[in-house]
TITI-176627 format. One line per 10 residues: number of its first residue (from 1); for each residue x, y, z of C-alpha. Coordinates in pm, 1 decimal. Example, Ala and Ser with C-alpha at 12.3 -4.5 7.8 and 13.67 -1.06 7.14 Angstrom:
1) 1230.0:-450.0:780.0 ~ 1367.0:-106.0:714.0
! end
This chain:
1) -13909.5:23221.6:2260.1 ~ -13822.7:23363.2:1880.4 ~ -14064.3:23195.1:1624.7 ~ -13834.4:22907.5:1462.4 ~ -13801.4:22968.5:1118.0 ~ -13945.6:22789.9:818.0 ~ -13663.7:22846.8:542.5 ~ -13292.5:22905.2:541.1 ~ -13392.5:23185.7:283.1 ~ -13566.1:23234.5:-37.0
11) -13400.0:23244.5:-386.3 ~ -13588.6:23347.0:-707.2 ~ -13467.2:23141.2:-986.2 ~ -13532.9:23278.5:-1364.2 ~ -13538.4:23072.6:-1673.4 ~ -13744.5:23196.9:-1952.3 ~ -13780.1:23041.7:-2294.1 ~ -13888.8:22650.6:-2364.4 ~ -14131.0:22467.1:-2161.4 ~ -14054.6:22470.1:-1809.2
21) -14228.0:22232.4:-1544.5 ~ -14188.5:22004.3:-1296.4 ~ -14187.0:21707.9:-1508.1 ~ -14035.4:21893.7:-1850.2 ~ -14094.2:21790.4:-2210.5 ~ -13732.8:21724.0:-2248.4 ~ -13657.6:21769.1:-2637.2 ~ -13927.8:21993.9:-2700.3 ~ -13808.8:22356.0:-2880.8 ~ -13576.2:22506.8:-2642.9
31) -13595.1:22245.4:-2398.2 ~ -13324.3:22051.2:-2305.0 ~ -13015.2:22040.8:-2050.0 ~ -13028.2:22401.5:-1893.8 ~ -13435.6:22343.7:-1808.2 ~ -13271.5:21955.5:-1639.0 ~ -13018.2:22196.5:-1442.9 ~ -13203.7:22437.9:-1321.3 ~ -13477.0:22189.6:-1183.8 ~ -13214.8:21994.6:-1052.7
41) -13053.0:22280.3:-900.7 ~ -13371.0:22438.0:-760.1 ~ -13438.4:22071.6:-595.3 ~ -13127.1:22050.5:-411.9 ~ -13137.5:22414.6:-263.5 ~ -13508.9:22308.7:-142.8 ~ -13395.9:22012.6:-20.6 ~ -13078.1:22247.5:213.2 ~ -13406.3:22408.8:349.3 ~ -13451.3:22763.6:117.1
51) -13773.0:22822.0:-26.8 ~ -13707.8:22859.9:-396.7 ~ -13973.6:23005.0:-689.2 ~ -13858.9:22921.3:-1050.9 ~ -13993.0:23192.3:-1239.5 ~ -14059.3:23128.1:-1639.9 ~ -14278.5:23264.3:-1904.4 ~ -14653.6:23116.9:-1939.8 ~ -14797.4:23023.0:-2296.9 ~ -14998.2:22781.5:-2429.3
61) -15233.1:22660.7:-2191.2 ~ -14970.8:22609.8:-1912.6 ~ -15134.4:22654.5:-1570.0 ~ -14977.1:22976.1:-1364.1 ~ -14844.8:22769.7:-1106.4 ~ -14673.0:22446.8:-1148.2 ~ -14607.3:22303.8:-747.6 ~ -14342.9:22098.2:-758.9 ~ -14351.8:22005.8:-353.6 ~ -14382.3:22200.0:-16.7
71) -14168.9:22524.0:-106.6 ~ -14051.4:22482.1:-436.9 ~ -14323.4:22524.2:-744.2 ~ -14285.8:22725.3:-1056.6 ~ -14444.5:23039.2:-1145.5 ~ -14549.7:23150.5:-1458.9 ~ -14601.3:23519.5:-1572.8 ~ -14757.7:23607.6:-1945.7 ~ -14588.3:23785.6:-2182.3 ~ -14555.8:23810.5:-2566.6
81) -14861.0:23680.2:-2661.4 ~ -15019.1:23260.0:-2598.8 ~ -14738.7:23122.4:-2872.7 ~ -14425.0:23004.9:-2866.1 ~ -14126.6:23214.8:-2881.0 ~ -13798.2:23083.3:-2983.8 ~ -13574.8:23223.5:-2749.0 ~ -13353.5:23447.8:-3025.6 ~ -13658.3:23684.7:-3034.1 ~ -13746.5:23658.9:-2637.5
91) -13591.9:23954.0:-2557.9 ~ -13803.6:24167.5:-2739.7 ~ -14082.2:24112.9:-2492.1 ~ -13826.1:24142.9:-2180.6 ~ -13986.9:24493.5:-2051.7 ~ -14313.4:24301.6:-2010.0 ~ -14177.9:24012.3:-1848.0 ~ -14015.1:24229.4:-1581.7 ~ -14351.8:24448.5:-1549.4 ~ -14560.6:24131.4:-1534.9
101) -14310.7:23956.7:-1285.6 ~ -14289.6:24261.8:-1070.9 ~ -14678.8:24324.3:-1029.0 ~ -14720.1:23968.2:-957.4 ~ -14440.9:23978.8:-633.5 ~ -14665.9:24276.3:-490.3 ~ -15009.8:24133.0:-524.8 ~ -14893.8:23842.0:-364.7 ~ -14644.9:23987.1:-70.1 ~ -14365.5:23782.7:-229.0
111) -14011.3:23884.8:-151.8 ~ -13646.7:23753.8:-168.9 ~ -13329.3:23700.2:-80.4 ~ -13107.7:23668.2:-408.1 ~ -13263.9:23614.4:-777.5 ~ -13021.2:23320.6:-935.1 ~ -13073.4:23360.2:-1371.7 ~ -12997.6:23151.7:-1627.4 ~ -12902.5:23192.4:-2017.2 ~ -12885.9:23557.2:-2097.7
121) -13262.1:23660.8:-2160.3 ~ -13333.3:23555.3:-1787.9 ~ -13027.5:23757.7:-1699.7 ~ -13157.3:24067.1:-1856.4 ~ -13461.9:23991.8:-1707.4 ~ -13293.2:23917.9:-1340.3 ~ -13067.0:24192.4:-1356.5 ~ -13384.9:24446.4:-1356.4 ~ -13605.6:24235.1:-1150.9 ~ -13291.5:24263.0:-874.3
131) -13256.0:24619.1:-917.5 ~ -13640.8:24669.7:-842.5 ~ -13628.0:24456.4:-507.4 ~ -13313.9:24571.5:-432.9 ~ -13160.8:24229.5:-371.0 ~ -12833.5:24051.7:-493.4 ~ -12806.6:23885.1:-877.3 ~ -12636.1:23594.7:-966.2 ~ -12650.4:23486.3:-1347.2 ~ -12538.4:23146.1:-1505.0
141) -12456.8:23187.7:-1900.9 ~ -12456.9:22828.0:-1988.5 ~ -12418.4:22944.3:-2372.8 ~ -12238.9:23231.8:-2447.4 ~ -12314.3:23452.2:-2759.4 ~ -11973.4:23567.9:-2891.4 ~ -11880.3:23165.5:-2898.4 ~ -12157.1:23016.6:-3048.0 ~ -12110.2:23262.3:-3315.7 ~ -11735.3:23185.4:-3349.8
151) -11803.3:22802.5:-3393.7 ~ -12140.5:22871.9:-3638.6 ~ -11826.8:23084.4:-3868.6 ~ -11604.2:22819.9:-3827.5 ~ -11848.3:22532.9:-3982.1 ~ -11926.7:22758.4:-4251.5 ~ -12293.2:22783.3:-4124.8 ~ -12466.6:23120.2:-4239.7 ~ -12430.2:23407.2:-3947.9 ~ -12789.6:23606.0:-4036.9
161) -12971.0:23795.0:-3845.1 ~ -13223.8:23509.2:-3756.2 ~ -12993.1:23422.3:-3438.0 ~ -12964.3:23837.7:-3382.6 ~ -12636.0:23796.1:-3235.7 ~ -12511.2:24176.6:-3221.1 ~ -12815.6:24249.8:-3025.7 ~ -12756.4:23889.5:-2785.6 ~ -12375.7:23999.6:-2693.9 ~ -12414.3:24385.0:-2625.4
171) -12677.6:24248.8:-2392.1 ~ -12480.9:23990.4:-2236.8 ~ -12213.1:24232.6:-2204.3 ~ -12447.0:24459.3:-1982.4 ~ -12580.7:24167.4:-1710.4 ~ -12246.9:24040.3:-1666.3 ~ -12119.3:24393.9:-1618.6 ~ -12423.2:24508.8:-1404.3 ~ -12487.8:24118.7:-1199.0 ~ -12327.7:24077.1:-842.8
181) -12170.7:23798.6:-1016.0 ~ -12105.2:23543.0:-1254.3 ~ -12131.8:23133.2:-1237.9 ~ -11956.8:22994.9:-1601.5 ~ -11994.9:22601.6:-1590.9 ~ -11622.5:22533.5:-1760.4 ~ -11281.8:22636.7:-1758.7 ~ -11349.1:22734.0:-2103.4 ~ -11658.0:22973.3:-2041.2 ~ -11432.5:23141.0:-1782.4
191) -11187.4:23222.3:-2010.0 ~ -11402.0:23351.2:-2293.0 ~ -11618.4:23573.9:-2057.5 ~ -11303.3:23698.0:-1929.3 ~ -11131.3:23768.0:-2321.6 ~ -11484.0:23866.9:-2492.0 ~ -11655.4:24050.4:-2214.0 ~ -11395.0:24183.8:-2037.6 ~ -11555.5:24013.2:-1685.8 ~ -11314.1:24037.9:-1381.2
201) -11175.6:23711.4:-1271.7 ~ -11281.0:23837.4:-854.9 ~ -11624.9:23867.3:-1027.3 ~ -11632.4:23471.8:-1147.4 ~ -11677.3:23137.0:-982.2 ~ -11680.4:22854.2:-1214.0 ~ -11890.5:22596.3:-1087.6 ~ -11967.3:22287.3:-1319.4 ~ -12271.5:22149.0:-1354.4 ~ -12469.5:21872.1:-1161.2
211) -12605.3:21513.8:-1215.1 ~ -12864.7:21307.9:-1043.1 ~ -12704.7:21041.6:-885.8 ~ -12999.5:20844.9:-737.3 ~ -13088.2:20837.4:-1127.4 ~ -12831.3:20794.0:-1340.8 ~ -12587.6:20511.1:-1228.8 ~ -12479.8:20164.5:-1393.5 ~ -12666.5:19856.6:-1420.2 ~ -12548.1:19476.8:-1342.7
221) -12509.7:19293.6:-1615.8 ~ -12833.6:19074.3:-1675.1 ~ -13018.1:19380.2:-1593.2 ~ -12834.5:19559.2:-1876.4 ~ -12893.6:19241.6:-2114.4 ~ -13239.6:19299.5:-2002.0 ~ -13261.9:19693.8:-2096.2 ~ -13101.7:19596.9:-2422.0 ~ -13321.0:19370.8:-2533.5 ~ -13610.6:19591.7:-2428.0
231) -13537.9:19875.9:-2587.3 ~ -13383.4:19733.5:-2929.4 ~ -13025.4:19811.0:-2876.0 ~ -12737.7:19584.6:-3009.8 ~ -12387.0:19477.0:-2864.0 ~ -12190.8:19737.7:-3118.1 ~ -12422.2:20072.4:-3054.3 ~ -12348.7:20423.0:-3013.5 ~ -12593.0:20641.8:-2880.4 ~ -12655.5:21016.3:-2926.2
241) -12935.0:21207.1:-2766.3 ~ -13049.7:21576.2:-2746.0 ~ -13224.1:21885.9:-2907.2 ~ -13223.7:21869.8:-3318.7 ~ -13005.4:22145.9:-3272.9 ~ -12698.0:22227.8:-3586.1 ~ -12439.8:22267.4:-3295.3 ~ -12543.6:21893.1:-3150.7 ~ -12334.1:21788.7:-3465.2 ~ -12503.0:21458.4:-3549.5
251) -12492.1:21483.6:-3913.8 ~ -12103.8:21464.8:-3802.8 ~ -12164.1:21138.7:-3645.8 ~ -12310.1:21002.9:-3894.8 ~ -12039.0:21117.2:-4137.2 ~ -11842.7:20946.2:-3916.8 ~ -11983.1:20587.1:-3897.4 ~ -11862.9:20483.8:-4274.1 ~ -11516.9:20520.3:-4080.0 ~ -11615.6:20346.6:-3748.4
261) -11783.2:20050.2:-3951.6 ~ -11440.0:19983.4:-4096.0 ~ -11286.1:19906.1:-3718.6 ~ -11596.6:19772.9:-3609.1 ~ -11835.5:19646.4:-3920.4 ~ -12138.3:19535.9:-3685.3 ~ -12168.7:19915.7:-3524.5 ~ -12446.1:20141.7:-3547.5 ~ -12517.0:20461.1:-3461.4 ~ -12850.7:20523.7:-3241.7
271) -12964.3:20921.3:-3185.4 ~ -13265.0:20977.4:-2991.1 ~ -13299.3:21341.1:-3107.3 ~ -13553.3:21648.8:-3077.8 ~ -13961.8:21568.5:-2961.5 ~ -14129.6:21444.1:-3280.0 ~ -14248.0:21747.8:-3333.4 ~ -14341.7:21881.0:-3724.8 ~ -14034.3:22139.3:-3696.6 ~ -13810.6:21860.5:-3573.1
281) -13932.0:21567.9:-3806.8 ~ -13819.6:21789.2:-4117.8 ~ -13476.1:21844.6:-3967.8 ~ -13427.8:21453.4:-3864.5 ~ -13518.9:21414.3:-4273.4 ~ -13201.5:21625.2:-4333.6 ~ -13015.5:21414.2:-4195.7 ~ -13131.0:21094.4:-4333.5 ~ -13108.5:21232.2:-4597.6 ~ -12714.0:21294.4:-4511.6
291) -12697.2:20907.9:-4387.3 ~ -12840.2:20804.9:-4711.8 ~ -12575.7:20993.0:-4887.7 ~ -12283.1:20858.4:-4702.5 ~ -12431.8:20485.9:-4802.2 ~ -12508.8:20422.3:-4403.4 ~ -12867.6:20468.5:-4367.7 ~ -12963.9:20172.0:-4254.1 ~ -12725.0:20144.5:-4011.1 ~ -12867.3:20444.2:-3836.5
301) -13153.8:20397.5:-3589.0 ~ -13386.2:20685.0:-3501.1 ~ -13557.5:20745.5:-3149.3 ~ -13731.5:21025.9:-3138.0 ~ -13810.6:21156.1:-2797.1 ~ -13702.6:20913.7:-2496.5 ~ -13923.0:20986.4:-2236.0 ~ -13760.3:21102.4:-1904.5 ~ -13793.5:20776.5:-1699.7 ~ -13622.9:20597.9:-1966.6
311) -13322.6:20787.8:-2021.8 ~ -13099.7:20631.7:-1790.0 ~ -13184.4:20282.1:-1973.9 ~ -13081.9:20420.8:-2277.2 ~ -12742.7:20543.4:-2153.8 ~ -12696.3:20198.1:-2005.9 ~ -12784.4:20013.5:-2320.5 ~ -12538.0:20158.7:-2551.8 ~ -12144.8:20045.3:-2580.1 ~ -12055.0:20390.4:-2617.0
321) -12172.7:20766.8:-2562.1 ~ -12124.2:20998.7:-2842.2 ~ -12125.7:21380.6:-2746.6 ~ -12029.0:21504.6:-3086.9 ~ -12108.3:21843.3:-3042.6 ~ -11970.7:22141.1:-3268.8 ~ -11977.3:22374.1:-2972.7 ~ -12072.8:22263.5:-2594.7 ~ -12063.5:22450.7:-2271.5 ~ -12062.4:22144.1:-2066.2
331) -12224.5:21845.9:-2197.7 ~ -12469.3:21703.6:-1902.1 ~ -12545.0:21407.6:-2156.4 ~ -12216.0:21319.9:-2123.1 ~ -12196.3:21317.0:-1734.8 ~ -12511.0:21161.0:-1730.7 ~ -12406.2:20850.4:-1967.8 ~ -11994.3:20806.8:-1778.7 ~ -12281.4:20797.6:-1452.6 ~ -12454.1:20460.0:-1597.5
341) -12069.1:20330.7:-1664.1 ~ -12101.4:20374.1:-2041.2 ~ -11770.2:20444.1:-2216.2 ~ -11815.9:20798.6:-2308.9 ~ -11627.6:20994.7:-2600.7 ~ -11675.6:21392.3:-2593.0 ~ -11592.8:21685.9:-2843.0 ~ -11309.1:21893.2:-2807.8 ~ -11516.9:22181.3:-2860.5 ~ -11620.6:22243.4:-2516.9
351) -11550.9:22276.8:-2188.8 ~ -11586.6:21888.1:-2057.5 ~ -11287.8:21742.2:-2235.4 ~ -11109.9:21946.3:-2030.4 ~ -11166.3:21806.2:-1682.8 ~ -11196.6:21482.1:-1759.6 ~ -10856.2:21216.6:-1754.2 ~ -10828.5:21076.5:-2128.2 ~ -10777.3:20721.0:-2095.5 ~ -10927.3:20712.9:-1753.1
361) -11255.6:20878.9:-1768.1 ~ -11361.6:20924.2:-2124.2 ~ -11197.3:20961.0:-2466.6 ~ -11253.6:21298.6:-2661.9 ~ -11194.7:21386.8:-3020.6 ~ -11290.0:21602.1:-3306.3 ~ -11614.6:21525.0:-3425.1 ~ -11525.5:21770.2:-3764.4 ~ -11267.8:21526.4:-3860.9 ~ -11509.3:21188.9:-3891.9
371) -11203.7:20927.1:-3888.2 ~ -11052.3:21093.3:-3599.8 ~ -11370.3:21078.3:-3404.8 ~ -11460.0:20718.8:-3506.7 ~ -11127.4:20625.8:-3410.5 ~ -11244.0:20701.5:-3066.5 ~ -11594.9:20579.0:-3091.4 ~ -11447.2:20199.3:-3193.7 ~ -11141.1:20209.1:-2907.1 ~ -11353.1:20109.0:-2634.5
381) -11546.3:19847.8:-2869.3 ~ -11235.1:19707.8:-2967.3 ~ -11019.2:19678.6:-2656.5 ~ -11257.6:19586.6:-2386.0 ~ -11053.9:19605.6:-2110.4 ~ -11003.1:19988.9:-2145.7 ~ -11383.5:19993.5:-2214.0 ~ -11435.5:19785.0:-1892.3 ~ -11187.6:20085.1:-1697.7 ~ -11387.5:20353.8:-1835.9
391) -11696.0:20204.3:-1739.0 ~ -11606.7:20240.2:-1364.8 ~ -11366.1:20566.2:-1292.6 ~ -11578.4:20706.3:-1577.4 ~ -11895.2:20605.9:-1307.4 ~ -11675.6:20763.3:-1018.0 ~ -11549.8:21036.4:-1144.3 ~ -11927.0:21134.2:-1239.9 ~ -12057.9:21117.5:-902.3 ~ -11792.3:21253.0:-708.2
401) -11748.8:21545.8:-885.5 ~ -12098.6:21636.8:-1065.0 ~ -12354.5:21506.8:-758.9 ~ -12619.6:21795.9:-764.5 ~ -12617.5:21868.2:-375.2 ~ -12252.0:21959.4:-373.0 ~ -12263.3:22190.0:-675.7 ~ -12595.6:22344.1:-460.3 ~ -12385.2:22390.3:-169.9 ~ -12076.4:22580.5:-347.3
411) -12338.0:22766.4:-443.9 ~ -12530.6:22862.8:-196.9 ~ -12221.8:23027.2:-85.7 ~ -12170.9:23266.0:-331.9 ~ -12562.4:23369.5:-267.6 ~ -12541.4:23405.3:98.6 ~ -12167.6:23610.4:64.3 ~ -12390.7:23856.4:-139.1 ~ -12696.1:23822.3:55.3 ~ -12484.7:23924.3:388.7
421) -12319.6:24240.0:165.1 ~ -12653.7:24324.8:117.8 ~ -12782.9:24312.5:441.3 ~ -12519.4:24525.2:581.2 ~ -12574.8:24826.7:325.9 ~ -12933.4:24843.1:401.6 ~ -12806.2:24852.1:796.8 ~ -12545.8:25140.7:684.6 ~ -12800.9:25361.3:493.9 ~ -13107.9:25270.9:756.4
431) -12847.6:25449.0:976.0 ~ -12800.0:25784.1:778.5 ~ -13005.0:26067.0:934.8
! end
């Protein structure tokens, strides 16, 4: 009788720069949403049956192996020194990352079927790493150089070379020329890969990203009352969370709540932004320092870090989610907050608004004209029966189309279509005499 075996496969998942771990310091420098998705993702192929190895870089005093459960842990390879690296200048130490990572797979007999990467220094990184093993490479953007640039020019923001972009796009350029194939998370990324990088449309699936639905979902009512109360959040709130990031645009919601306190003079804005950290304390002082300036300072409450068992809470406690972003590939914030049935209002400047039914699911506007996008912060407030409908198909929508295991399984399909074209040219060439 064959020996049954113990994994569907085994995918090697890349994603380099912030803190990576089983239980993540959300908010922490580069660590946000793609570190949630990848974790997420690599959790749902586990749970299909494939052994999967996350593979980031170790600093600090991180340990070299992070188990998560029975075959799924991350690993952690050295490189660049025991400090942080902000991940503009990560691919300067690359080479040693794909030395390091390579050594480690022999002294420990570790192979695999397809390496999945994610943002573009774990694609460079991938793309050799694949080569080496001779095994299939599948890269996820999730930002994409030549756009973030285009929206930093359009907000007037200084272009130097501290975000190296010539360097980042001739790069990207090369792994989504050289990869077996591409996974953009919007309509939108699709289209710019395709314009800016000349990528094949045969050589593209677009496959949005996922949410936790045992997580994120709404509350009944005295429970919410309950949250509220608990966590200091008032009937008239909008909430805001992520990285203290310039593109996360909340010195545009705030520029923006003179005009929402006009329709609704009781609201606030609440942004639970960045990880207390020195670096991100000075930038949260910029922008009280722009709330003081627009006269609406006190009518701006500041979170900090939410820790991750509390995040659904706060999406629940708020009347409305504000994604007011200057530039977004996706938005999982946003998917996460329509989950808990909070009426959710996106930017325009990404690839969410797209997808979603105006109206039906979620409102969007432009965040860079403040009225415009308090107009849409205060609808829901003001009109609750629309609020009350975008509460539920904005729930629905969420988890039919962004539940974690379904984006696994589409996929899982694109790795195990290049797994089997890989199988069969090792047959073809193990038959050339």
């Amino acid at each position: 009788m064959a020996k049954q075996q113990k994994y569907a496969g085994s995918i090697l998942m890349i994603s380099v720069h912030g803190y990576v771990a089983g239980q993540p310091q959300l908010g922490k420098p580069d660590t946000g949403g793609q570190v949630v998705f990848v974790l997420e993702l690599a959790k749902r192929f586990r749970r299909l049956g494939y052994r999967v190895d996350l593979l980031t870089r170790r600093f600090e005093r991180q340990p070299a192996v992070d188990k998560i459960t029975e075959g799924l842990r991350v690993l952690r390879v050295p490189f660049g020194g025991n400090k942080f690296i902000r991940k503009e200048d990560m691919h300067d130490h690359i080479a040693d990352f794909v030395t390091n990572a390579l050594a480690y797979f022999r002294e420990n007999k570790l192979t695999y079927d397809v390496v999945n990467s994610h943002y573009w220094d774990a694609g460079w990184s991938g793309q050799r790493i694949a080569e080496e093993m001779e095994i299939a490479h599948v890269h996820t953007p999730h930002s994409l150089g030549s756009w973030k640039k285009k929206g930093m020019v359009e907000a007037g923001q200084p272009v130097d070379d501290t975000y190296r972009f010539d360097e980042r796009i001739a790069k990207e350029f090369l792994v989504y020329r050289n990869c077996d194939h591409v996974i953009p998370t919007t309509d939108q990324q699709e289209a710019i890969l395709a314009e800016d990088y000349g990528v094949p449309r045969d050589h593209m699936t677009m496959i949005p990203p996922g949410m936790d639905e045992a997580r994120f979902m709404p509350a009944q009512p005295a429970l919410r009352a309950a949250i509220q109360k608990k966590h200091g959040f008032k009937q008239h709130d909008v909430y805001a969370v992520g990285r203290v990031a310039t593109n996360k645009g909340y010195d545009l919601l705030i520029k923006s709540l003179p005009y929402l306190r006009e329709a609704v003079p009781k609201a606030r804005v609440v942004i639970a932004a960045g990880a207390n950290s020195e670096r991100d304390k000075r930038k949260v002082n910029q922008l009280k320092a722009i709330a003081e300036e627009a006269g609406v300072s006190k009518h701006v409450k500041w979170k900090g870090y939410v820790p991750d068992d509390e995040l659904a809470d706060h999406y629940r406690s708020a009347a409305v989610f504000a994604m007011c972003s200057r530039y977004e590939p996706f938005g999982m914030t946003a998917i996460e907050a329509m989950a808990c049935g909070t009426p959710t209002v996106v930017t325009v400047h990404g690839g969410l608004h797209e997808v979603i039914n105006y109206g039906t699911h979620a409102l969007y506007a432009d965040p860079k004209q403040p009225y415009m996008y308090a107009a849409a912060l205060a609808t829901p407030m003001l009109y609750p029966e629309l609020g009350n409908r975008l509460s539920i198909e904005g729930a629905r929508f969420a988890r039919r189309q962004f539940g974690w295991t379904g984006i696994a399984r589409r996929t899982l399909a694109i790795f195990n279509r290049l797994i089997g074209r890989y199988e069969s040219s090792e047959r073809l060439e193990g038959s050339v005499e």
